[in-house]
N, C-alpha and C positions, 0 to 999 in steps of 0.2 A: 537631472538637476538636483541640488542639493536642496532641498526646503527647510533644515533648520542645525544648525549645531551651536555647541554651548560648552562651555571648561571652567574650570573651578581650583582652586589654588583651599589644598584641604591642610594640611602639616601635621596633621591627624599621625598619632603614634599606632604600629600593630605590634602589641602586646601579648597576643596569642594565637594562636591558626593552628589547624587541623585537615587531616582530610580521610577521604575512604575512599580508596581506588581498587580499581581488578588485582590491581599487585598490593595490594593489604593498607592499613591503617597505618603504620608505623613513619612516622615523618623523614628518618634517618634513614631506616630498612626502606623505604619507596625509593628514596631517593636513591638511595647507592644503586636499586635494580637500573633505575633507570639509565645512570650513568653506564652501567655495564652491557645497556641495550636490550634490555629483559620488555617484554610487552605483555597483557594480560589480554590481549585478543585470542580468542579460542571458540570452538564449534558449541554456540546453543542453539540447538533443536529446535524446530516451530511444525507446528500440525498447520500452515499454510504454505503457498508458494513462497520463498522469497527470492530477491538476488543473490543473495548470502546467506549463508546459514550462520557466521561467525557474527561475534558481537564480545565484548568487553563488562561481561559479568561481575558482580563481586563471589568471592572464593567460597564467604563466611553466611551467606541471607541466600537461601532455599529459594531457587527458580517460583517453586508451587506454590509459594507465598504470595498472597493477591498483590495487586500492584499499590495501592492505598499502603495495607500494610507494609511490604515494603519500603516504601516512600516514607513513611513513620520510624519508622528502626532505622534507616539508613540517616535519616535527618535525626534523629535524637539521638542517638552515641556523638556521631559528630559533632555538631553543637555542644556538647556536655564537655567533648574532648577540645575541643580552640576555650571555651571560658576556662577549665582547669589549668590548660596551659598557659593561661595570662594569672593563674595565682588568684582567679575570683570565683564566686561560687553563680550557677544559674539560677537561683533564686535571688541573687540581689537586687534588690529596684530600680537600682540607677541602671540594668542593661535593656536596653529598646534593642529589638531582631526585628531587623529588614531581611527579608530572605526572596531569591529568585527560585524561580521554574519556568521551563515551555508549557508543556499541559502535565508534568508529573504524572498520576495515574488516570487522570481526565479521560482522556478516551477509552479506558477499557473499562471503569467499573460506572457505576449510576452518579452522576454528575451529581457533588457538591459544591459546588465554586472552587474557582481557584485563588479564593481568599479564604476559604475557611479549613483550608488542610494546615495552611501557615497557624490559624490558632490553635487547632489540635494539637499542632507539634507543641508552641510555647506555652499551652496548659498541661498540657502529658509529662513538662518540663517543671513546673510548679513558677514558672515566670511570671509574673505579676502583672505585666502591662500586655498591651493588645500589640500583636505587629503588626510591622507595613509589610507590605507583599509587592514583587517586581514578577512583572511576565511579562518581557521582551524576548523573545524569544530564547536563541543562543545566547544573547549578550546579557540576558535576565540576572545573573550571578556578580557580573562587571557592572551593574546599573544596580543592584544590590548594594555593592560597595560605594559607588558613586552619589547614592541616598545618604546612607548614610556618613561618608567623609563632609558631605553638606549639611549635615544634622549637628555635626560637630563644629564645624566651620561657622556654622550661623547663630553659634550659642542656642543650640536648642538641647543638645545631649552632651555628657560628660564622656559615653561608654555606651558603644553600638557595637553588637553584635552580627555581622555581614554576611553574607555567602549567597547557595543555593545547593540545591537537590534535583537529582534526576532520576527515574528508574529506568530498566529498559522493559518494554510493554511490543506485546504482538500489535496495538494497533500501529505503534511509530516504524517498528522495522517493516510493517506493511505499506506504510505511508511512503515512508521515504524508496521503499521496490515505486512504488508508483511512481512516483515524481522521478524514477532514475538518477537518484545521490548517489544510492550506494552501489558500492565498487564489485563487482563479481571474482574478484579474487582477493585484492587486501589494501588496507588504507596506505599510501607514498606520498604523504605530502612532500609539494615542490619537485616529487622526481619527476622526471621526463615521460613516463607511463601515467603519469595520475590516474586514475580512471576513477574515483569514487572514496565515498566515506564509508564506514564501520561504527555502527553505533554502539556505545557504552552506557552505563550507570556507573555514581559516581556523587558524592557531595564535598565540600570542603566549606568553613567557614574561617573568616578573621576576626579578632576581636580589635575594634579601633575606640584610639581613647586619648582623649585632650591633654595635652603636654601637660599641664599643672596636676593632673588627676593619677595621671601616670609617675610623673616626678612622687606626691605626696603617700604614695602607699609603695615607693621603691620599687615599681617596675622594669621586669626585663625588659627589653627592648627588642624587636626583631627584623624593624625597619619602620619607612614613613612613610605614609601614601602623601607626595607632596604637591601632586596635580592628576586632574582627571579633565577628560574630553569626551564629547559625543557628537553623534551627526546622524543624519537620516537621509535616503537619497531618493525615497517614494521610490522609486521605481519600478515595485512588483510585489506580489505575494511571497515571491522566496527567490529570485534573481536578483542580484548587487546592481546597481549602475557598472555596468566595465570600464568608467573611467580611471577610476580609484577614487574620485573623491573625496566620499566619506570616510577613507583612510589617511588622507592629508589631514581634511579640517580636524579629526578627533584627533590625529596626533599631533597638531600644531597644537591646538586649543589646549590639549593635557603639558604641554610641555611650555607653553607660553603662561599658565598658571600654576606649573613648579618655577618658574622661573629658571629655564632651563632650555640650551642649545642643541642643535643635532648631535652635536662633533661631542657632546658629554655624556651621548648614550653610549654605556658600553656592551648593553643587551637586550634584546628584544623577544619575548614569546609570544610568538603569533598564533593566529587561529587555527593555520592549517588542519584545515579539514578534511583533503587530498581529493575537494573535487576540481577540476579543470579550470569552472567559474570562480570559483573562491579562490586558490592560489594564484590565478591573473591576478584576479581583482589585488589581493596584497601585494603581487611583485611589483603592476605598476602603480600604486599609492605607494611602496615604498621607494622607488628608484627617483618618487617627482620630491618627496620629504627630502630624502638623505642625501645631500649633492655634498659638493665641495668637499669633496675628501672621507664624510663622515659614511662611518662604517660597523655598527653594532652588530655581532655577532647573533642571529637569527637560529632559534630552535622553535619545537614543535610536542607537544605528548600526547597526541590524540595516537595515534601508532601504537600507544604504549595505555593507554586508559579507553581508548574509542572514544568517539565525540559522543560527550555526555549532557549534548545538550545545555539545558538551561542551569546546569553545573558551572561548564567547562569556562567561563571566567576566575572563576574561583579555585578553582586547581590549579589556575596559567600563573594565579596569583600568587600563590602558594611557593610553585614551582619555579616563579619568576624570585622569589626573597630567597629560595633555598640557593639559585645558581649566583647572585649576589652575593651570597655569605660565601662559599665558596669559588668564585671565582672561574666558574666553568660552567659549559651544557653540554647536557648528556646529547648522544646520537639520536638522528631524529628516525626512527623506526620506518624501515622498508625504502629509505634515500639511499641510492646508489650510485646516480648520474645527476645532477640537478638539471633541472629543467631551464631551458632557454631563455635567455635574457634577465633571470634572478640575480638583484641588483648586488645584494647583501652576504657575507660569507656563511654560510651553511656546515653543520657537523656531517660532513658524509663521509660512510663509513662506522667503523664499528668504536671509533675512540671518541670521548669526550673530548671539547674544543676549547681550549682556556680563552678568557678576554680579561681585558684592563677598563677600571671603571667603580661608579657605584651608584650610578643612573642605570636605570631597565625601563622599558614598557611593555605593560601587555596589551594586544590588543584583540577583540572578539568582533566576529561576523555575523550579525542575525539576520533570519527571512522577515520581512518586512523594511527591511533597510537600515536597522537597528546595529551600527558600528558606536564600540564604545572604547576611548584608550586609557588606561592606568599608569600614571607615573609612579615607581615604588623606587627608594632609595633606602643603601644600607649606612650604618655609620665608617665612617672613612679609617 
């Protein structure tokens, strides 16, 4: 049963975004790998059991680097990189950072809150104010963003700085062997094999910022977050409700506060996380949303970055404005047959998929029951 969901109508401008993925930093450079079906999944090592050895590294930040540390470098070039590219500096006063994580390096080094790694980072940064911190799990990145388009929306901020951080840590690739997520051979979201997930590290942030604030200092533009939704279904520590619901109400709820129809989405980045649980869960919330005709063409980049966790809102984000601006999504990594009854058209195969539109949602799956949906729109 669903115990609570909530949508927000933001109009909130993004004016700058970043990210750092296993296939590099480069906004342009990621994105072409991805279209061309390139993945950053690859063999790291662990002096434990696991079900997989592979996992979604980054190329540039040393394995042997403690995980704190990491978590710190990987979150501060990023951030540095989405403010420069909205044309502001991260010392200005007017930016408030809402930032997500699951547990980030939490479980393998000596537990300092997982509020006080977010300060480190924005003093490390010479940021001036204190941030909020999101820790929903998976969806912690997307409720990131969610903060702060309501920061704006409520006249409280001019200029929010959004996102999350993930790293990848021997305690979570052990966690998740336990709990049986991860896949023994390789992430397929939506194929007919699914067998599991592949975990990665990974951060991306956006820079969001009030149409008059953005107008008066001559801002690019890169799209507009014009609706968000969330929902919660209790249900368990890390199993969805199988009904889908919390994938209707979040995606009613973000789309009922863009002001906005089924039939006007023309794209959608889902969670696909390529376990069994989780891609029902999305097929059937999306087959009971999307009726009457309407038909948004469905991609995935955990294939291609590993589910990064309390990231991986933030990159769908990302990767959701970049197939907007262009007009297409990349192949979703290791789909070959789609899986039964998937309501929506699917990239399979090795080509990019074009669609019509400039409506998208993304939408994120968290353990705790934590579904959160992003309305992001391009200009026409």
């Amino acid at each position: 049963m669903v115990v609570s969901d909530q949508g927000g109508g933001t109009g909130a401008l993004v004016t700058g975004m970043a990210w750092s993925t296993a296939l590099g930093s480069d906004l342009d450079e990621v994105w072409q790998a991805l279209l061309s079906g390139a993945t950053g999944v690859a063999p790291v090592p662990s002096a434990h059991p696991l079900r997989n050895d592979q996992a979604a590294a980054l190329p540039d930040l040393p394995m042997d680097l403690d995980p704190e540390r990491r978590q710190y470098e990987l979150g501060s070039r990023t951030l540095r990189a989405a403010v420069a590219d909205a044309g502001l500096d991260v010392t200005d006063p007017r930016l408030r950072l809402v930032v997500g994580t699951s547990y980030g390096s939490h479980l393998d080094v000596p537990p300092v809150g997982l509020d006080r790694w977010g300060e480190v980072l924005a003093t490390g940064l010479g940021m001036t104010r204190r941030p909020l911190m999101v820790s929903t799990a998976c969806s912690a990145a997307s409720d990131a963003i969610l903060v702060g388009a309501a920061l704006i929306a409520e006249g409280e901020e001019d200029v929010c700085v959004v996102g999350g951080v993930d790293v990848l840590t021997q305690a979570k690739r052990l966690g998740h062997s336990a709990l049986g997520t991860m896949s023994p051979t390789a992430l397929r979201a939506f194929d007919e094999s699914h067998d599991g997930t592949i975990l990665g590290e990974g951060a991306a942030f956006l820079v969001l910022e009030r149409a008059r604030s953005a107008q008066a200092r001559g801002a690019r533009v890169r799209g507009r977050l014009s609706g968000t939704g969330s929902a919660n279904d209790a249900a368990g520590p890390t199993a969805p409700d199988p009904s889908g619901d919390t994938v209707v109400r979040a995606v009613t709820a973000a789309l009922a506060a863009a002001d906005r129809g089924t039939g006007e989405v023309g794209v959608l980045h889902a969670h696909g996380s390529g376990t069994p649980v989780n891609d029902d869960v999305e097929s059937r919330g999306f087959a009971r949303t999307f009726t009457n005709g309407a038909a948004p063409v469905v991609f995935a980049t955990k294939g291609a970055f590993g589910h990064t966790l309390g990231a991986t809102g933030a990159l769908g984000a990302v990767a959701l404005l970049l197939a907007l601006r262009d007009k297409r999504v990349p192949p979703v990594p290791g789909l070959s047959t789609v899986m039964p009854g998937f309501p929506l058209p699917l990239p399979a195969g090795a080509a990019p998929l074009p669609f019509t539109g400039d409506v998208g949602l993304s939408v994120t799956l968290g353990f705790g029951g934590f579904t959160t949906c992003l309305a992001l729109e391009v200009p026409a």
